[in-house]
C-alpha positions as CSV (number, residue, x, y, z in Angstrom):
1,X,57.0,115.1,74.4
2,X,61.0,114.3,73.8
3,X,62.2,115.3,71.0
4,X,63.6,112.4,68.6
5,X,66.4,113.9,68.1
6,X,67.4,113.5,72.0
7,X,67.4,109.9,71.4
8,X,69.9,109.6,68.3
9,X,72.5,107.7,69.9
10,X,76.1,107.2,67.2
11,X,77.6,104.6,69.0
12,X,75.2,101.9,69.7
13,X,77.8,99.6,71.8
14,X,76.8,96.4,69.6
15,X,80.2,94.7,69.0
16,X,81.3,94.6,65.1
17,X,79.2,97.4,64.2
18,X,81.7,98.8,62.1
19,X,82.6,95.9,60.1
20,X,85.9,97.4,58.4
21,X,89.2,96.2,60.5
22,X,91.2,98.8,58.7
23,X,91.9,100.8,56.5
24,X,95.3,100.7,54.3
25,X,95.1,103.0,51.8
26,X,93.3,106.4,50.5
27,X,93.4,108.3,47.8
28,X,91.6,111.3,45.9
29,X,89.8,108.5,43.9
30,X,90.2,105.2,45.6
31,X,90.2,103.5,49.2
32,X,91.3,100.1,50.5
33,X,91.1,98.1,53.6
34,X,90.7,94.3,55.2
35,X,88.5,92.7,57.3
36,X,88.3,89.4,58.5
37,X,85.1,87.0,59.0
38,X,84.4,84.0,61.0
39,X,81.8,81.9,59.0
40,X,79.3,84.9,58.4
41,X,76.9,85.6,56.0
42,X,77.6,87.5,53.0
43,X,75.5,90.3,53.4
44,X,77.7,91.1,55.9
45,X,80.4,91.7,53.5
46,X,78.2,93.6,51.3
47,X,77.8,95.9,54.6
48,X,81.8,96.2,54.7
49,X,81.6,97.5,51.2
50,X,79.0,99.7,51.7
51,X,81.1,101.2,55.1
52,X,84.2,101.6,52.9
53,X,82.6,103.5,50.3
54,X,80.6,105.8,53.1
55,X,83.9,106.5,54.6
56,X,85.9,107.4,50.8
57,X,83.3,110.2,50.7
58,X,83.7,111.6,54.2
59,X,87.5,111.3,53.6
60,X,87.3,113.4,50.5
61,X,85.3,115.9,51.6
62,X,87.6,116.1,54.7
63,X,84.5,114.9,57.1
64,X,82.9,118.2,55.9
65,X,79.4,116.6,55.0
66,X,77.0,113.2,56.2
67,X,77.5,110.4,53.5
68,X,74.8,107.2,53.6
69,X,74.3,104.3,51.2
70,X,71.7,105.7,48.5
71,X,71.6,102.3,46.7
72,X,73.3,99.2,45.0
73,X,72.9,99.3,41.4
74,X,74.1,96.1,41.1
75,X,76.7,93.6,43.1
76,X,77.5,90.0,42.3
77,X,78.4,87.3,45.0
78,X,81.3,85.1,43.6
79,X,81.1,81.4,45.0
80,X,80.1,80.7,48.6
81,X,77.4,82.8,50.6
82,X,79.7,82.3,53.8
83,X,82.6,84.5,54.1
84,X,85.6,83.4,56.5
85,X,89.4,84.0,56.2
86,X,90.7,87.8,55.8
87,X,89.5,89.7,52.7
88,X,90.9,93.0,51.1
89,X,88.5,95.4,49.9
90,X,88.4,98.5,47.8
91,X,86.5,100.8,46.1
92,X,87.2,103.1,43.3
93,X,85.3,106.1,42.6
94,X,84.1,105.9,39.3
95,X,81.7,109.0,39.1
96,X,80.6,112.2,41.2
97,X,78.2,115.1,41.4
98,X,77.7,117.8,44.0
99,X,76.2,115.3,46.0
100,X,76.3,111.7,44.9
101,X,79.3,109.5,44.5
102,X,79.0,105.9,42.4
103,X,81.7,103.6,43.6
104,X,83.0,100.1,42.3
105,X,83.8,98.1,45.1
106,X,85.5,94.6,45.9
107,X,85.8,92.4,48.2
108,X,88.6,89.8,47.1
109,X,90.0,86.3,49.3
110,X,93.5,85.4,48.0
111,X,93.4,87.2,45.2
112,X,90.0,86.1,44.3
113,X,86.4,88.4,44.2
114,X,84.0,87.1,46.4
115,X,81.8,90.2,45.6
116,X,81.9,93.4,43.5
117,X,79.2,95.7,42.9
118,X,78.6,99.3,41.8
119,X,77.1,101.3,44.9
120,X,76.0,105.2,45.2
121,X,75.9,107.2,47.8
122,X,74.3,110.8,48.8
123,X,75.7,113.5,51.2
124,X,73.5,116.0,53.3
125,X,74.9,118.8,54.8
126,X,75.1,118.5,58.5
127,X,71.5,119.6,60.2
128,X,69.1,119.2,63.2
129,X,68.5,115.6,62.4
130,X,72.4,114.8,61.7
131,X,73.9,117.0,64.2
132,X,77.7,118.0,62.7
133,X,79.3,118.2,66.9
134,X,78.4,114.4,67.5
135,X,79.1,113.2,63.8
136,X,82.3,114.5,62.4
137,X,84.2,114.0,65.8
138,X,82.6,110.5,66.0
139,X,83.6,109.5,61.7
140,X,86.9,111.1,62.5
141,X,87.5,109.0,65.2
142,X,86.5,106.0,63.7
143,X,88.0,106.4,60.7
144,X,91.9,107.5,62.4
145,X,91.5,104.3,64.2
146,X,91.0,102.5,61.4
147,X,93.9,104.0,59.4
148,X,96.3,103.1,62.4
149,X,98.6,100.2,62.0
């Protein structure tokens, strides 16, 4: 029988997987970047916050550790349910433990919030199921591209 963990594959080679264009700014406490839609739905966007705030807790724990959504405690959509044009979005780290981080995050359109929310997220230490050679290289990588002008 093959084991499962065999067929774990990081890059699944579906275009816009990573749906964060870049990434302007970090900080000990906060993160910001942009990304740019073409008539999508909002979820989507949700999905960008939810990507930025993932990769604010690998940053601050210097890729160290696997991050993953735990939950949205709560996040308002702002007018349309359609997002197109270039957004900013950032998150601010509003509370941690040893292993979960609560985020604000934002998405905003010309100085407007489309969608803000509160969203938590938990960190395992790297293991057989979340195997620490093909992870960190592959958030490192993503994330220096996405930091590059």
């Amino acid at each position: 029988m093959m084991n499962i963990i065999n067929r774990i594959k990081v890059n699944t080679g579906l275009e816009d997987f990573v749906l964060l264009d870049r990434i302007s700014e970090t900080g000990a406490a906060t993160i910001a970047g942009k990304k740019k839609y073409f008539n999508v739905p909002v979820y989507l966007g949700i999905e960008s916050l939810a990507q930025l705030g993932a990769y604010h807790v690998r940053f601050i724990n210097d890729f160290e550790i696997h991050a993953f959504l735990l939950k949205i405690s709560h996040c308002h959509v702002i007018g349309s349910k359609i997002l197109h044009g270039e957004y900013l979005i950032d998150g601010k780290l509003i509370n941690r433990s040893k292993s979960s981080y609560s985020y604000f995050l934002r998405a905003k359109k010309k100085d407007r919030v489309q969608i803000e929310g509160e969203f938590l997220f938990s960190t395992l230490k790297y293991n057989d199921n979340f195997n620490k050679k093909i992870l960190e290289k592959h958030y490192r990588r993503v994330f220096s591209c996405l930091k590059k002008e």
